[in-house]
C-alpha positions in Angstrom: -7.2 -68.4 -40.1 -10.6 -67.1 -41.3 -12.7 -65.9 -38.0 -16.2 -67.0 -38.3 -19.4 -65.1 -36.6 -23.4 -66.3 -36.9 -25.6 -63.2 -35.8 -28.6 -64.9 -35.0 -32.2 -62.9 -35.3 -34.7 -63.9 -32.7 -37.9 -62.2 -33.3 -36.1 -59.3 -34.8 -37.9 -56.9 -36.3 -35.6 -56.5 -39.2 -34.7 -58.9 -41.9 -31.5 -59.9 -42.7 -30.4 -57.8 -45.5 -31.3 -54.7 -43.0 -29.5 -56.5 -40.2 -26.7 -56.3 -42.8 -26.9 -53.1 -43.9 -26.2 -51.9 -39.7 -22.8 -54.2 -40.1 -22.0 -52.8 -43.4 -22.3 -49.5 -42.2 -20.7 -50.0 -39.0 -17.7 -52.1 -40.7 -17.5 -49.1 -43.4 -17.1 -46.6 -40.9 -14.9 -48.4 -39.1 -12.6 -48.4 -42.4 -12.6 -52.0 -43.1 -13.3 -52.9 -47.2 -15.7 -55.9 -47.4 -17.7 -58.1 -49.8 -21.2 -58.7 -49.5 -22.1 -62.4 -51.1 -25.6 -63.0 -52.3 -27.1 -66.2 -53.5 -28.2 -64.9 -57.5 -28.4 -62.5 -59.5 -31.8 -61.1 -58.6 -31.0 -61.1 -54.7 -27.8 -59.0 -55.5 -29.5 -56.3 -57.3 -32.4 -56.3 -54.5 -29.2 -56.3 -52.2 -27.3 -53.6 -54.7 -30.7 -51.6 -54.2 -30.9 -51.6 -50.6 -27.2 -50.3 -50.5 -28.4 -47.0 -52.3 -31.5 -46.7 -49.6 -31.0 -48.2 -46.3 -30.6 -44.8 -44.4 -31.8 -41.1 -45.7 -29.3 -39.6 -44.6 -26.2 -41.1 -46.2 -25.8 -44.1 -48.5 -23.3 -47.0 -48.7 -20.4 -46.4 -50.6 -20.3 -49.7 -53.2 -19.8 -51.2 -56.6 -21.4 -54.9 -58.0 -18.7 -57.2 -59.1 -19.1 -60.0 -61.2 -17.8 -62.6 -64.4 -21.5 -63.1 -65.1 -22.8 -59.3 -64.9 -22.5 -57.1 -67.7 -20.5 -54.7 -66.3 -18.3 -52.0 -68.7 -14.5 -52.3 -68.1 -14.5 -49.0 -66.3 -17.8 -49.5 -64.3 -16.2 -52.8 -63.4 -12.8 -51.0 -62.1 -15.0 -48.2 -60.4 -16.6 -51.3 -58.4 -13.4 -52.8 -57.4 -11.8 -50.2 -56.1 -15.2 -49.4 -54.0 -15.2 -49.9 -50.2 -17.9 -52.4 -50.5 -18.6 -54.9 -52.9 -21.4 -57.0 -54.2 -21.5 -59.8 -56.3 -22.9 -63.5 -56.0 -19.8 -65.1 -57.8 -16.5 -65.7 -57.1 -15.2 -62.3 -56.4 -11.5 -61.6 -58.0 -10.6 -58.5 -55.1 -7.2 -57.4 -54.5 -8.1 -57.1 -50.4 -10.1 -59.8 -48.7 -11.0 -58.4 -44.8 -14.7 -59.0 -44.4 -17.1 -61.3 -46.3 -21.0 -60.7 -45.3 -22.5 -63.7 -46.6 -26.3 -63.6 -47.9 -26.4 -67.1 -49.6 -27.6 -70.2 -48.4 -24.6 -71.3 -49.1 -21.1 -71.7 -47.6 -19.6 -69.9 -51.0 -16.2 -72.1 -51.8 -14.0 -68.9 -51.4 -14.8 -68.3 -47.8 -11.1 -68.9 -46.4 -9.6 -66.0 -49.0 -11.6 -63.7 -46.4 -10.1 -62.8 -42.7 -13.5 -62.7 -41.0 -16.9 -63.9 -42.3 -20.4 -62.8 -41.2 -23.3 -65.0 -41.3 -26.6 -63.0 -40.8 -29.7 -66.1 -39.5 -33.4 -65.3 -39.1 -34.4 -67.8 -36.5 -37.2 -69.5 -38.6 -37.5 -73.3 -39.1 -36.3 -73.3 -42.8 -33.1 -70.9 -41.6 -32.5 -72.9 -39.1 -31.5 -75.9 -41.3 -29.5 -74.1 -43.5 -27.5 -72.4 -40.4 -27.2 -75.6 -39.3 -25.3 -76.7 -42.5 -23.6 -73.9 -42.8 -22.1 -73.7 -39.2 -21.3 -77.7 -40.2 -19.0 -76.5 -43.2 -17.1 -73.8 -41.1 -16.6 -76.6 -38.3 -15.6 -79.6 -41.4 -13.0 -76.3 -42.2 -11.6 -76.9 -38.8 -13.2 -73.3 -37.6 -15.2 -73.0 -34.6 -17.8 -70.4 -35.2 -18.7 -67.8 -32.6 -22.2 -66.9 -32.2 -23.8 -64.0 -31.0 -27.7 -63.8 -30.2 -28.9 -60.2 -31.5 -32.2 -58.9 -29.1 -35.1 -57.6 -31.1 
């Protein structure tokens, strides 16, 4: 059964991509492949970019996956067999251990993954969409687990 964790960022001083990025790396080095899920197009490049800068002194290994991008066969191989993926589609991966999930949106695919993270800045509009999305996991028969991250 797919585990199910909501980091929640009280008056955190980093967004949630950032906040990301620190799981990515620590899952990465940690040796555990994962997909990162953003809502569109324009957040996964945004996303794809932040990969490439997050930390000066090393970067995070990944590849953007995707029916709807315009990716070259072999750029699109190269991306699969990358540690970490992007994409904000349904992602067609041979191993499914960790989904980070940047959308809105509970994506339909979420029970091919063995654990999903959900990263939530504590604002009034976040909030609701938590909200729902902690409501889909529990429909799902999942209870969530939920840890409160300190600025």
């Amino acid at each position: 059964m797919t585990k199910v964790t909501f980091y929640l960022l009280e008056n955190h001083p980093q967004g949630p991509e950032q906040f990301a990025c620190r799981l990515i790396d620590k899952a990465w080095r940690g040796g555990l492949p994962m997909h990162i899920h953003t809502a569109d197009e324009s957040s996964c490049k945004s996303m794809d970019q932040l990969l490439w800068s997050w930390r000066e002194d090393s970067f995070l290994p990944h590849g953007v996956i995707s029916d709807i991008h315009n990716n070259t066969p072999e750029s699109t191989l190269l991306a699969r067999q990358s540690p970490i993926t992007l994409g904000f589609d349904n992602p067609t991966l041979e191993q499914k251990h960790l989904l980070i999930n940047l959308s809105p949106e509970v994506p339909p695919f979420f029970k091919d993954f063995s654990r999903v993270c959900e990263v939530v800045v504590q604002n009034p509009d976040q909030k609701a969409i938590s909200r729902d999305k902690f409501r889909t996991y529990r429909q799902a028969g999942i209870e969530p687990e939920v840890h409160n991250m300190p600025a």
